[in-house]
C-alpha positions, -999 to +999 in steps of 0.1 A: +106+659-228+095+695-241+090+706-284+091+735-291+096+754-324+128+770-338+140+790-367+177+787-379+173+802-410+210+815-413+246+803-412+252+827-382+221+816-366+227+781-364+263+784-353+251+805-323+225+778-312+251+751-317+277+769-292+244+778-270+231+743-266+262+726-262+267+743-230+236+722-215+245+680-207+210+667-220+200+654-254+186+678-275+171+664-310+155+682-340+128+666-360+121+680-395+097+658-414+112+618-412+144+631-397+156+633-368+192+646-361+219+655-330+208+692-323+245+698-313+255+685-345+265+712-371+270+692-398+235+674-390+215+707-390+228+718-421+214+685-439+178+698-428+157+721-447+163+754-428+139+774-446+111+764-423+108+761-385+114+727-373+111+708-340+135+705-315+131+682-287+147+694-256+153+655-233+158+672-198+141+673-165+164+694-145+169+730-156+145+731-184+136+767-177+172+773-178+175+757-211+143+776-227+155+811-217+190+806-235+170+790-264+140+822-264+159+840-295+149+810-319+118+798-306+092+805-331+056+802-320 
């Protein structure tokens, strides 16, 4: 499992990273304080706090570098 940190701090910004991850098959979670949520849930992400970076852990072994580099427009360091 890899975290890393993104951003989805507009409407247009989280549909794009919806359509983006659900192109990969692995599970993708984010974590934002006690919740965790699908990350290829739309509805889910919108019942976070999006006015902050928040966690997403990325469950895959296999193409990981793959997944990263679609995901390198709202990875926040």
């Amino acid at each position: 499992m890899k975290t890393v940190k993104i951003s989805l701090n507009s409407i247009d910004k989280v549909k794009a990273f919806v359509n983006e991850i659900t192109k990969f098959d692995s599970d993708f979670d984010l974590v934002s304080g006690r919740y965790v949520i699908d990350a290829k849930s739309i509805m889910g992400i919108f019942s976070l706090d999006l006015s902050k970076p928040i966690d997403l852990n990325v469950h895959a072994q296999d193409h990981l570098e793959a997944i990263l580099t679609a995901l390198a427009p709202y990875i926040v360091e």
